[in-house]
N, C-alpha and C positions, 0 to 999 in steps of 0.2 A: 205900439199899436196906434193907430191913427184914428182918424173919426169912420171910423168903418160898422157898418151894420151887421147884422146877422139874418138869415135868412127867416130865423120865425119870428122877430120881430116886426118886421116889413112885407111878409109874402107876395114879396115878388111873384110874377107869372110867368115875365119876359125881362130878360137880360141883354141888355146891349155894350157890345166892348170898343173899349174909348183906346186908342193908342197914343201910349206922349212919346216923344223921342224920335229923333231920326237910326241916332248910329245904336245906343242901346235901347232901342224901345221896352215900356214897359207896359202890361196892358192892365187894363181895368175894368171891373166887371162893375154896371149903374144900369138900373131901372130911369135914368131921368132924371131922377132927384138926389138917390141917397147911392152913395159906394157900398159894396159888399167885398172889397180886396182889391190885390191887385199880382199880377204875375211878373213876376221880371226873371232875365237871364245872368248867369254870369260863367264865367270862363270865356277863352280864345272862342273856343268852337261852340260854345252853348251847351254844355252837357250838364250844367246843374241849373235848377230852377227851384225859385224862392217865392212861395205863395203866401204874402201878410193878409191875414181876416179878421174880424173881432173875436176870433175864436182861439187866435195862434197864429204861429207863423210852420207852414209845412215846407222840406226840403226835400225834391225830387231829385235823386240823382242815379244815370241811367247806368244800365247792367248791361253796355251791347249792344245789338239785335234783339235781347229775349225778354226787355222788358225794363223796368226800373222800381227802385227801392224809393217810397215815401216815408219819411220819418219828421215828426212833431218836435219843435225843439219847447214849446212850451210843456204839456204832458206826457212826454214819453211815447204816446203809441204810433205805431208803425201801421203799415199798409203796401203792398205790391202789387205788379203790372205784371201779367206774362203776355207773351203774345208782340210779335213785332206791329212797330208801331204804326209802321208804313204797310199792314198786312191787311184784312178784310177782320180781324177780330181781336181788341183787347179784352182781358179778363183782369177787371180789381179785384183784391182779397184784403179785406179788414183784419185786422188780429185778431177781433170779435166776433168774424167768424160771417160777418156779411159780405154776400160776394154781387159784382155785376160787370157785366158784358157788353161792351162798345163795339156796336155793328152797324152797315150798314145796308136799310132793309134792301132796299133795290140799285142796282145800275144808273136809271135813270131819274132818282131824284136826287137834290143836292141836301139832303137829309140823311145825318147820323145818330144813332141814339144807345142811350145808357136803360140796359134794360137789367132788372133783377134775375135772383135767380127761376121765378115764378114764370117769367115772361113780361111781366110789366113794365112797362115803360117808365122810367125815375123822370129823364129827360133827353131832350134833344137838340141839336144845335144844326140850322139850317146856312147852310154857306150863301153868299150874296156876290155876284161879280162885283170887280174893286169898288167892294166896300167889306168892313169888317162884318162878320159870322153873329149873331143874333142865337141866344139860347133861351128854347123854352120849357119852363119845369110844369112838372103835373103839379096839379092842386094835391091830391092824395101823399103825393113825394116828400113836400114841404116839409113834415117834420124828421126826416130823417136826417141824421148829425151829419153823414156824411156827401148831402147834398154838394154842398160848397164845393168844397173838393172834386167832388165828382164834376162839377163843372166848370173849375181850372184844368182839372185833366181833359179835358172833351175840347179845352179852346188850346189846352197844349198839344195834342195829337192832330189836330186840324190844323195850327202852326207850322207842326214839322213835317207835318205830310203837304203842305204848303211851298214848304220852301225847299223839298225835296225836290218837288216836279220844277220850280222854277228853275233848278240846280239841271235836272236832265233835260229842259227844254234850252237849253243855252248848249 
């Protein structure tokens, strides 16, 4: 673990992602001052990803098209993705039992968000032309464990839906 924060210690509001790396970039999630993790990839093709926080380290490794397995290497719990990545809707499921849904609301904004099962909005992450994606959390969100998370997933599904189109636009 590194000098990394946790979300309720700092309540953040806004999240900005720092990338170091050329060939393996890895990203990092910083209000400015203090780090809250960081994402990196590994394998050939990038199929697993490794998210260090002050909380743990999470290992996302993907199932296909239909989603992907997250597993905790420090407590044991688990957590899943259904829903193609590159599609209009991801759905997370906690072992615990909390569930939320990565949509986006319209066409034309460059705004995506992690909304509960209620409808409320946890957070959202607004894309920015070349420059890195900017996530913002609700004030009411804050104390839920699996915020963090939630917003590695939100800056990983915007990555890969990223660099998918730059792969079809070539």
């Amino acid at each position: 673990m590194n000098d990394f924060l946790t979300l309720k210690s700092a309540m953040p509001l806004e999240l900005n992602v720092k990338r170091h790396g050329l060939w393996r970039p890895r990203y990092e999630l910083t209000d400015g001052v203090h780090s809250y993790g960081i994402l990196r990839h590994e394998g050939f093709w990038r199929t697993k990803s490794i998210i260090e926080t002050a909380d743990g380290n999470w290992v996302i490794t993907g199932k296909g098209w239909s989603g992907a397995e997250i597993n905790s290497t420090t407590d044991g719990s688990s957590a899943t993705t259904s829903g193609n990545l590159l599609g209009t809707t991801v759905t997370f499921s906690a072992h615990d039992g909390f569930r939320a849904t990565f949509t986006k609301p319209s066409i034309w904004k460059n705004t995506t968000v992690w909304k509960a099962e209620d409808g409320t909005a946890l957070l959202s992450i607004k894309s920015r032309g070349f420059k890195m994606p900017v996530i913002y959390i609700d004030v009411q969100a804050q104390q839920n464990r699996w915020m963090l998370l939630l917003a590695f997933l939100a800056l990983q599904i915007h990555l890969t839906r990223q660099r998918h189109a730059a792969a079809a636009a070539t």
